[in-house]
C-alpha positions as CSV (number, residue, x, y, z in Angstrom):
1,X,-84.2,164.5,243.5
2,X,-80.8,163.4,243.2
3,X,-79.5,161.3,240.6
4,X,-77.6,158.5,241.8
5,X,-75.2,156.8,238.9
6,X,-75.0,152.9,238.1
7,X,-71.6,152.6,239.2
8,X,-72.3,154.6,242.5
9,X,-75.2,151.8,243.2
10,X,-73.3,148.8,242.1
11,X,-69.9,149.9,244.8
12,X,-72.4,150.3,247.8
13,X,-74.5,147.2,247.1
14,X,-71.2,145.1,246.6
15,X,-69.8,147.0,249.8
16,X,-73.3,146.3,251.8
17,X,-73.1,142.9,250.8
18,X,-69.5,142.2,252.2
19,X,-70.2,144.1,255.3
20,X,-73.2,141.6,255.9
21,X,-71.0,138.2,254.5
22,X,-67.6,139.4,257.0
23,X,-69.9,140.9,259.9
24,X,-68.7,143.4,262.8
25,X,-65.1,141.7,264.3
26,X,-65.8,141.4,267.7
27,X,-69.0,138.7,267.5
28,X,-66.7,136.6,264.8
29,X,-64.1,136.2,267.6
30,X,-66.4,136.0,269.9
31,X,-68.4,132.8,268.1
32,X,-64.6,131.4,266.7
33,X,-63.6,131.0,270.8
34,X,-67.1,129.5,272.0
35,X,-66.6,127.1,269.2
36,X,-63.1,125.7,271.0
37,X,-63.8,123.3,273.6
38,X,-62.3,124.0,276.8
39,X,-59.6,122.2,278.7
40,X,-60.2,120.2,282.3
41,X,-58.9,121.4,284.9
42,X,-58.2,120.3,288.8
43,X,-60.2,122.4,291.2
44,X,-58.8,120.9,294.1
45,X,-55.4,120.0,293.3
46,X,-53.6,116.7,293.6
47,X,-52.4,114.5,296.5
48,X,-49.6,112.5,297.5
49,X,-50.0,110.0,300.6
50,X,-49.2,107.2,302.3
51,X,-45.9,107.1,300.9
52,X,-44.0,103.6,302.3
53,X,-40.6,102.9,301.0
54,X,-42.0,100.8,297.7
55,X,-45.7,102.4,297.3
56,X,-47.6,106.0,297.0
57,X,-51.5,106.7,296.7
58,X,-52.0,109.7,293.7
59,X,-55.6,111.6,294.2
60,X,-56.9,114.2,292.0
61,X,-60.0,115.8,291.3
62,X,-61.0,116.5,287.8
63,X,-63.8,119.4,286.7
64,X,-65.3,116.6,284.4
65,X,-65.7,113.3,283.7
66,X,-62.5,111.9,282.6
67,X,-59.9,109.0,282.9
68,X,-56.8,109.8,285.3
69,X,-53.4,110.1,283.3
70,X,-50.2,110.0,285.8
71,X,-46.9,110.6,284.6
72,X,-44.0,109.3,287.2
73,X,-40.4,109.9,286.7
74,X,-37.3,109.9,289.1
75,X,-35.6,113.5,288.2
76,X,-34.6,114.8,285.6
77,X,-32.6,112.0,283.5
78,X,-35.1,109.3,284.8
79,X,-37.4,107.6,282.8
80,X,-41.0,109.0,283.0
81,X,-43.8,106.1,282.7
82,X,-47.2,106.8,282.3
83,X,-49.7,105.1,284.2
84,X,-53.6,105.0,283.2
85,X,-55.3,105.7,285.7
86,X,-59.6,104.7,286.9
87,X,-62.4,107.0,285.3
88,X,-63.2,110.1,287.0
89,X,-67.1,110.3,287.2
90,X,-69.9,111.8,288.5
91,X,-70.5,108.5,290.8
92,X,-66.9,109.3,292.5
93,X,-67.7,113.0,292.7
94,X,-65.2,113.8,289.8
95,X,-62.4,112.2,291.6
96,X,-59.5,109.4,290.6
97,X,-57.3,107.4,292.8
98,X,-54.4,105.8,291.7
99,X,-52.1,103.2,293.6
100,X,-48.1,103.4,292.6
101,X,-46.5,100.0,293.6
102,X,-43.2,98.7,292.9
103,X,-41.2,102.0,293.6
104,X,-37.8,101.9,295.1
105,X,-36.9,103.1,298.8
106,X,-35.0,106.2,298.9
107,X,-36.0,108.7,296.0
108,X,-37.3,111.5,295.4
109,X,-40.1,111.1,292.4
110,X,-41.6,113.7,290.1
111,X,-45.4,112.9,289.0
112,X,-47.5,114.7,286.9
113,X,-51.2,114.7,286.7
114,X,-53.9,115.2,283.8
115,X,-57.2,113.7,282.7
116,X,-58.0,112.8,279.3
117,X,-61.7,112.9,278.7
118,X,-63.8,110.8,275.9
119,X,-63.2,112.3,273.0
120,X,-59.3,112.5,274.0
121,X,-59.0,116.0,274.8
122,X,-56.6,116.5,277.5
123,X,-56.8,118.7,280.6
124,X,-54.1,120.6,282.1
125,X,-51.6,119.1,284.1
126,X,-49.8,119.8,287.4
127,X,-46.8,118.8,289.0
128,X,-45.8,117.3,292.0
129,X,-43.3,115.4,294.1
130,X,-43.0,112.6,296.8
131,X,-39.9,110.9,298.4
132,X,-40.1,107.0,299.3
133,X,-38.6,106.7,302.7
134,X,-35.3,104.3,303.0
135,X,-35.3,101.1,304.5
136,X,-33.2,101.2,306.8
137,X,-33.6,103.4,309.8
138,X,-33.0,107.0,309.6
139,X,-34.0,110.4,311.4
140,X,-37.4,111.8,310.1
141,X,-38.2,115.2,310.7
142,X,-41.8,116.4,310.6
143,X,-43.8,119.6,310.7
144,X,-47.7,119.9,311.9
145,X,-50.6,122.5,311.3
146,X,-54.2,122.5,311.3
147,X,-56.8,124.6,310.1
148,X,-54.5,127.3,308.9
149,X,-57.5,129.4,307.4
150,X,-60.4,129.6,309.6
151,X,-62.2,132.5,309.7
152,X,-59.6,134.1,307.8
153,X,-57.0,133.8,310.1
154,X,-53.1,133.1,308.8
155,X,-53.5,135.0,306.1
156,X,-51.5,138.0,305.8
157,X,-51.6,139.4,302.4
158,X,-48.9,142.5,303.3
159,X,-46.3,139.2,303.7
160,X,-47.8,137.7,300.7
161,X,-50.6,135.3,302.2
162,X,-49.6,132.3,304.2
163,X,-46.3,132.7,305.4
164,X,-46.1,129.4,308.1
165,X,-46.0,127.2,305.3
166,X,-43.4,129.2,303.2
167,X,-41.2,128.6,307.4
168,X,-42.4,124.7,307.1
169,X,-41.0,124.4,303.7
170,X,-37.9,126.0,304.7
171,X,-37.3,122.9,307.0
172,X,-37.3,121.1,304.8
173,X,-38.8,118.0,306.5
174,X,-39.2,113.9,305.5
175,X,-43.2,115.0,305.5
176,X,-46.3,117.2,307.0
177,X,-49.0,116.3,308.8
178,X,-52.2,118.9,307.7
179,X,-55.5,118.4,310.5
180,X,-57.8,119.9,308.7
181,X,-60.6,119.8,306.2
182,X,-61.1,121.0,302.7
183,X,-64.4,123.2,302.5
């Protein structure tokens, strides 16, 4: 039989005991990140539409239920105002509309989009842009596509996925017409 000392006993209870207290540091990280909510996000996006020269219609879906934060600004040294936007719920599928009135004719506008749910949290945001048409009359230039991805077709991942859109961006034009759906 081997004689174990009083000192040798004491060190490896005190060290079992702060191996049980501290754990193994994988599950500790793993139960420190479950305990941190998570942010909202926007599955589908946002939407601009039916931009007139003094109006725009913002549309976003939220992952939750939350109310619609909108953040409008006119560049870069224009003043950003933030607009509170409806609820999101589960009666509106998750979605928010939000009408912008009172804009002026001519400019280009910068909004940004969020939801902020009941306890305050907000989601993650993205960015987007709109121009208000002039008043007077001026040339508008359009470009037009339709159901770009059915059955897989118009994607091309050797030119890095769907090159039409990167051509209809390079026109540049006053606004796109999309026939389509959202499946």
């Amino acid at each position: 039989m081997t004689k174990t000392s009083r000192r040798t006993l004491l060190g490896g209870s005190l060290g079992g005991a702060a191996l049980l207290a501290v754990g193994s540091p994988e599950p500790r990280a793993q139960a420190t990140s479950s305990l941190i909510p998570s942010r909202g996000t926007l599955p589908s996006g946002i939407q601009s539409g039916d931009v007139t020269p003094r109006g725009a219609m913002l549309w976003a879906r939220s992952d939750r239920p939350g109310r619609m934060l909108v953040e409008l600004s006119t560049g870069r040294r224009g003043g950003r105002r933030t607009h509170k936007g409806p609820w999101a719920t589960p009666k509106t599928d998750l979605t928010a509309k939000l009408e912008l009135k009172g804009l002026r004719p001519g400019r280009e506008y910068e909004y940004r989009i969020q939801f902020e749910d009941t306890d305050g949290r907000l989601g993650k945001e993205e960015v987007g842009h709109f121009s208000t048409p002039s008043l007077g009359s001026a040339p508008q230039s359009f470009v037009w596509t339709g159901d770009t991805a059915g059955q897989g077709y118009g994607i091309n991942p050797d030119l890095e996925g769907m090159v039409a859109y990167r051509a209809m961006h390079a026109l540049r034009p006053d606004f796109l017409i999309h026939s389509g759906d959202n499946i």
